[in-house]
N, C-alpha and C positions, 0 to 999 in steps of 0.2 A: 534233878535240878530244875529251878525255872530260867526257863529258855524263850526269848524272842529270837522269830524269824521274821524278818521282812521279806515283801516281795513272792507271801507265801503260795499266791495263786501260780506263781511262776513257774516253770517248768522246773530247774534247780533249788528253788524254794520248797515244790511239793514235793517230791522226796526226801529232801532233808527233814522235813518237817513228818513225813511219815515215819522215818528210820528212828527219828526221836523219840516218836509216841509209840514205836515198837519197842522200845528202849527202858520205857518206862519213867519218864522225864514230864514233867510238864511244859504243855508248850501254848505260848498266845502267838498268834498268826496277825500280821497286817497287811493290807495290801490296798492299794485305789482303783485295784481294777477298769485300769483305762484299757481305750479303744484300740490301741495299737496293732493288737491281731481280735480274733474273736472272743470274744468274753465268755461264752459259752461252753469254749475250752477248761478258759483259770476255774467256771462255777462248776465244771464239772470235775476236775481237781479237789476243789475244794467238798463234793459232794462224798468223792473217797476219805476224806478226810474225817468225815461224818455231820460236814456243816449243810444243812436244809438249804440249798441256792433260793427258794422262796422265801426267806427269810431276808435275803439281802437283796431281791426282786423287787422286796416291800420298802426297802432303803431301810431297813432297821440296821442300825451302825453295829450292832454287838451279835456274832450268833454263837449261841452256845452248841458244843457239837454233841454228837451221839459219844462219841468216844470222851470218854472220862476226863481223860487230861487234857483236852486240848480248844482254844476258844482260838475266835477270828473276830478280829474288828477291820470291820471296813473304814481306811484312813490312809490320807495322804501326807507323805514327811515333812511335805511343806508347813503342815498344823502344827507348829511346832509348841503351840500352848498345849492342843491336845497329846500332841507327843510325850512332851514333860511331865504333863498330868498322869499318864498313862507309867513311867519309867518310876516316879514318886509312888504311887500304890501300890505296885507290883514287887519294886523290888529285882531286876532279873537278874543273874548270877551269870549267866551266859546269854550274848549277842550275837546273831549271825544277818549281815546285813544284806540280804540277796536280791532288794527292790534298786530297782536303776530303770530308765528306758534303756531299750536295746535298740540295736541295730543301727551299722555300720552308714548304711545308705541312707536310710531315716533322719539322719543326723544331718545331713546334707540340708536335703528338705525343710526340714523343722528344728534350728539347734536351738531354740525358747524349749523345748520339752527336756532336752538334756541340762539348759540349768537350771531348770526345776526340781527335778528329779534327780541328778546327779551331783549338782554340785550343791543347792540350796537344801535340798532333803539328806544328804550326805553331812553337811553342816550342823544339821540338826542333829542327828544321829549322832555325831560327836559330842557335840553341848548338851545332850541327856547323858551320854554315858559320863561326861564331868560332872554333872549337878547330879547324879545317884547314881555313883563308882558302882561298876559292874567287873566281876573276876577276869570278865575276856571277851575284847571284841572281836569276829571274825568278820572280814569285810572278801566281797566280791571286786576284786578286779579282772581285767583282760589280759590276751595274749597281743591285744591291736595295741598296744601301747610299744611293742616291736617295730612298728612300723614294717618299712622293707629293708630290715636288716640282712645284710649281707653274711653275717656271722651265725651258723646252724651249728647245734644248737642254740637257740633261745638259752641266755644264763640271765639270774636278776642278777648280777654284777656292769651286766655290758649298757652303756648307755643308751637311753628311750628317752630323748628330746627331741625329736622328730617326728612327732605323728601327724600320720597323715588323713585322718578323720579324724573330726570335732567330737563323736563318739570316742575316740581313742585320747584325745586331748581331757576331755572330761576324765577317763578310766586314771588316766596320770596324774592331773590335777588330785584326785583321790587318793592316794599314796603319799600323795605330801603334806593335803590336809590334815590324812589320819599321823604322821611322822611328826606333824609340830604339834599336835596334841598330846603322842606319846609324848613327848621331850618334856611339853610344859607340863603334863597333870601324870604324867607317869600311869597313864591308862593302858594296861598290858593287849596288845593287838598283833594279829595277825593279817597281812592281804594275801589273796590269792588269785595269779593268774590262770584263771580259765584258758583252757585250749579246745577249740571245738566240740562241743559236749552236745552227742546225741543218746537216744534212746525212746522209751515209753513216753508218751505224754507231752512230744515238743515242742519248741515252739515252729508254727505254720510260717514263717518268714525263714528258718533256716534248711539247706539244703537236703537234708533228709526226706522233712515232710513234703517237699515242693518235688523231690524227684520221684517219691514214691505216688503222687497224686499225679502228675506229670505222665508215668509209666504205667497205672492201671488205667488212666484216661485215654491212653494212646495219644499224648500230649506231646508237642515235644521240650525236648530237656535243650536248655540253654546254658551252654559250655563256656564258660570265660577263658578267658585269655587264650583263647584255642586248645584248653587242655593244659594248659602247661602250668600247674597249679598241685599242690602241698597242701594235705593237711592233718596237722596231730588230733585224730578225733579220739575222741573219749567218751567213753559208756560212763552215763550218770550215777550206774552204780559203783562203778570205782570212786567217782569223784566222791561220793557222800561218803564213801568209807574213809578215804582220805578227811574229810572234814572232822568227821566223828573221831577219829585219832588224833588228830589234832587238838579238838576240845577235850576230850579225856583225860592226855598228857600236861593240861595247862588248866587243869580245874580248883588248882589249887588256891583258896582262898587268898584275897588282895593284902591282908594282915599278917598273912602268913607267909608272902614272898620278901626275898632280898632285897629290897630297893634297888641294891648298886647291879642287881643281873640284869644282862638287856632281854625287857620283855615286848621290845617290838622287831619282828619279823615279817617278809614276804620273800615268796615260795611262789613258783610256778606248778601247777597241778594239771599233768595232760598222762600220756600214752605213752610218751617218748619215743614213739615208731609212725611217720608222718607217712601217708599213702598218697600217690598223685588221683588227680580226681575223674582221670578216667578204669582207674579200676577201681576206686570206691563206686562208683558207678555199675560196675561190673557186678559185683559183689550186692548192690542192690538190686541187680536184676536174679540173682542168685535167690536172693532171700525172696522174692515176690515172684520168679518162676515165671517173669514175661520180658521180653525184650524193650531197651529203650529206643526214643527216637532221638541221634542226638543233631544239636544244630552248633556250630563253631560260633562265639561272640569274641569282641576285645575286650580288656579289663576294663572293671565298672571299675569309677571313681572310688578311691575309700578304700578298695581292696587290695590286698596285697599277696605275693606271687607263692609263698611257703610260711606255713607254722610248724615249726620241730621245737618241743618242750625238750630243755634239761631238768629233771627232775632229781637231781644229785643229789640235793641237798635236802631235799622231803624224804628220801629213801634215806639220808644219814638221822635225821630227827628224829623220826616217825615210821620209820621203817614202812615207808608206800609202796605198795607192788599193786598194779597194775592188772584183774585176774582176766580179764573179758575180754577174747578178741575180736577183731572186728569183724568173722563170720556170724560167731555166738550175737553178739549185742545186735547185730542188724537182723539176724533171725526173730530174736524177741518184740523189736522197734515193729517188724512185719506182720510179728502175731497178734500184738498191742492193735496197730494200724485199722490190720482188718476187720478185727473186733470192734473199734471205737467209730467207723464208718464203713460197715455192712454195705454190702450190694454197689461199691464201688465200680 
């Protein structure tokens, strides 16, 4: 199929986007590779991908990759002429929308970046899948859009109008965007809440990379909330297999579905086994084979105290199972690490 990915520099994007092209799929990549963490990172991402980081060094918008199927153009959502233009030529059959600004705390700081990128680039991304109907959208949402729910599991049933980061305001706002566009234009979609998603190639703002850079530095780790902290983490490669069943089961041509069937849904996609984060900690000391340093903080702004995914309803769809525990994935996270910054 042809497939857009957005966001493909991304940590979530470049997996997906690799599992695609292992797949056999054609796939165009976009991204605006901002500055938010290091660039050097998504170019090196993208260099697995088989795209020449010199080519987009040189700001040439198009690179065509070593690997057969798969291009990148360097583009921001906000272009929404080039967006269109791009959605018009191509034709895609399948959308997976993985570009957003992240981070929870950043939001804080800078919330001009998240309506840029999340709600105006997200806009966009709609009004092209209307102006050249696409078989299925898959859009990225969050698990912060829980806020501090009191109720564990996490269900999409339970209300989330309470967020407590602008970040997580945006992820929400996105769910309803994408819900009046299903309604009006009958564009079959899917969201999905993300729950803490580590592994190979992450991003350096979440707490994997920071601990594991943290702990070979003899650095110390800064513990929030004194410890008293939840989280449903997930190996990136469960997450993409979950995606790719998802698209699989819903590939079925726009001409060829029932009108009257409801083709919009959202699903939570995590682990469903939440670990406190002084033994994920633990367990990263395991995997790196050094002791950590740690120091007790209070809760940052924005954060919240547990994430626990119900995934009930993915395992009744799509039958999701979950294969990677959190020994396995953080051994690999460790091997990836040491490899990708040698002589740590």
């Amino acid at each position: 199929m042809r497939i857009l990915v957005t966001g493909v520099a991304g940590f979530i994007g470049f997996h997906l986007a690799r599992r695609l092209l292992l797949e056999g799929h054609e796939v165009v990549g976009i991204d605006n590779l901002n500055h938010y963490y290091d660039v050097r990172l998504k170019l090196d991402r993208l260099a697995e991908l088989g795209i020449d980081p010199y080519q987009i060094a040189i700001a040439k918008p198009v690179g065509d990759s070593a690997a057969e199927n798969f291009k990148f153009i360097k583009m921001d959502l906000k272009e929404e002429v080039l967006l269109f233009r791009l959605f018009e030529t191509i034709q895609f059959e399948i959308v997976y929308n993985m570009a957003a600004q992240a981070g929870v705390r950043h939001s804080i700081e800078n919330p001009k970046a998240y309506v840029d990128s999340n709600l105006v680039g997200f806009a966009n991304i709609l009004e092209a899948c209307r102006r050249s109907p696409v078989d299925h959208l898959i859009y990225a949402s969050s698990s912060s859009v829980y806020g501090n729910s009191a109720t564990v599991p996490f269900k999409t049933s339970d209300k989330v109008d309470e967020p407590i980061s602008f970040y997580a305001a945006t992820k929400k706002s996105n769910e309803l965007m994408a819900h009046s566009y299903n309604h009006l234009y009958n564009i079959p979609m899917t969201g999905l809440r993300f729950f803490t998603v580590y592994g190979e190639w992450g991003r350096p703002d979440m707490a994997p990379m920071l601990f594991a850079k943290a702990i070979l530095n003899e650095k110390v780790i800064k513990v929030f909330n004194h410890g008293i902290m939840s989280r449903d983490f997930t190996y990136v490669g469960d997450i993409v297999e979950g995606m790719i069943k998802i698209m699989n089961k819903n590939s079925q041509k726009r001409s060829e579905r029932d009108n009257g069937t409801n083709n919009y849904n959202l699903f939570n996609i995590g682990a469903n086994r939440p670990i406190k984060l002084l033994e994920f900690i633990e367990l990263m000391e395991e995997a790196f084979q050094k002791k950590a340093i740690k120091e007790m903080h209070p809760m940052q702004p924005g954060d919240v105290e547990s994430t626990y995914a119900d995934v009930s309803e993915l395992i009744k769809h799509y039958n999701y199972s979950p294969q990677t525990n959190l020994t396995t994935g953080l051994k690999n996270f460790a091997k990836w690490y040491l490899d990708y910054y040698p002589g740590v």
